[in-house]
C-alpha positions in Angstrom: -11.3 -8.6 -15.5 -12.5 -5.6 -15.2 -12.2 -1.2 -16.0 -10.6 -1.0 -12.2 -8.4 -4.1 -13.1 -6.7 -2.3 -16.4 -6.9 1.2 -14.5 -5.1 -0.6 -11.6 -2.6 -1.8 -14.5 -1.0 2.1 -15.1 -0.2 2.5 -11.4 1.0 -0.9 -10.8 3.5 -0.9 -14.1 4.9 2.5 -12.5 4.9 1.8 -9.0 8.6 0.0 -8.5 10.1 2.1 -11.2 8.9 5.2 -9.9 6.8 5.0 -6.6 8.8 2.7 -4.7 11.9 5.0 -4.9 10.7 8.3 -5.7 7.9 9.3 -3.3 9.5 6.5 -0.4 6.3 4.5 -0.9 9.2 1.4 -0.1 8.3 -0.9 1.9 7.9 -3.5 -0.3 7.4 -3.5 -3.9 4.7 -4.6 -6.0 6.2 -7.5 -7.6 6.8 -8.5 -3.7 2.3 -8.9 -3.7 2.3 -11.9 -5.6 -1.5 -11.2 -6.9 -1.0 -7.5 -7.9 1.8 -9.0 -9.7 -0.4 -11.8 -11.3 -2.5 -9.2 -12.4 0.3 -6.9 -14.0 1.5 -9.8 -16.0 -2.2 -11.1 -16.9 -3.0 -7.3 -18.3 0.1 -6.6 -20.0 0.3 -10.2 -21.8 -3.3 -9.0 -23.3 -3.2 -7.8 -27.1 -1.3 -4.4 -28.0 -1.2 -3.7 -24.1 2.7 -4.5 -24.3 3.1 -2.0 -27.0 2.0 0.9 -24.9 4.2 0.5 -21.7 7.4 2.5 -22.3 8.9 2.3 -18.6 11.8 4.8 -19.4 9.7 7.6 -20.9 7.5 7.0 -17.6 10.9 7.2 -15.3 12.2 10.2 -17.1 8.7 12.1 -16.7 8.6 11.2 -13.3 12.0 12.0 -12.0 12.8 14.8 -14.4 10.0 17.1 -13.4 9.6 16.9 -9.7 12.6 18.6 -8.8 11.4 19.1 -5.1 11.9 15.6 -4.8 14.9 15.0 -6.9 16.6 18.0 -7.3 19.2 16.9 -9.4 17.1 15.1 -11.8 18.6 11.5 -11.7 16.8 8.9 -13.3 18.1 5.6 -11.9 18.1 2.5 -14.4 16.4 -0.4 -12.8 14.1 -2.1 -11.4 14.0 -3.7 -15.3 10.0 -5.0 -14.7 10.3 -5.1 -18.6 12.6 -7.8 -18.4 10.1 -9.6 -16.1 7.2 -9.2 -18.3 8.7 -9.5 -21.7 9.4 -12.8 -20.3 6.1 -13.9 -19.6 4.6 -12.5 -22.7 7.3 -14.4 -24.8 6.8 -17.7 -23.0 2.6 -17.1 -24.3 3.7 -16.1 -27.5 6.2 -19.0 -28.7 4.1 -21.8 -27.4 2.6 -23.9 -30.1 0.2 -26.2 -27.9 -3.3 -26.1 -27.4 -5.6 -24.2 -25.4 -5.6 -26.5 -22.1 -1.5 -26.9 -22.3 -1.5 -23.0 -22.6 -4.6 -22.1 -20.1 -1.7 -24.8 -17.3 1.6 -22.8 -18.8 -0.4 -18.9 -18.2 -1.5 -20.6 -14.4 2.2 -21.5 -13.8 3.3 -18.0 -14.9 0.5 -16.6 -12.6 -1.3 -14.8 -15.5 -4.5 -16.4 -15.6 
């Protein structure tokens, strides 16, 4: 992994909450790239990364102060890519196995 790979990671966690919709970047998402989305997950699964990523403050920023492009100031509540990575991260974090068992469960999750 590497600096591009984690400064990849703020536009990535953004991009269906805010880009997709927002400035009509939509025709497909990221979690449709099934590597971009690997990465996502792989990033925010690492230590303290989780705690940083607050998707509704970054909705809210972006919707509430461009009001060129949405003049009324909507902030629409989904896509939930929390939900999505919360998951992974939780699967990772309850797992009492060793490394090996947890190096195949992060490769079926498509974080490692």
């Amino acid at each position: 992994m590497t600096v591009v790979d984690i400064q990849m990671f703020t536009s990535l966690v953004r991009f269906d909450v805010v880009y997709h919709t927002l400035f009509k970047c939509n025709w497909k998402r990221a979690f449709d790239y099934r590597q971009l989305w690997s990465l996502v997950r792989r990033i925010y699964c690492l230590p303290g990364v989780a705690d940083t990523v607050r998707v509704d403050d970054i909705a809210t920023h972006y919707y509430k102060s461009l009001p060129d492009l949405n003049p009324r100031g909507i902030v629409p509540c989904g896509p939930d890519i929390l939900a999505i990575l919360r998951g992974a991260r939780r699967l990772l974090d309850s797992a009492q196995h060793s490394e090996s068992t947890m190096r195949n469960l992060a490769r079926g999750l498509g974080i490692w």
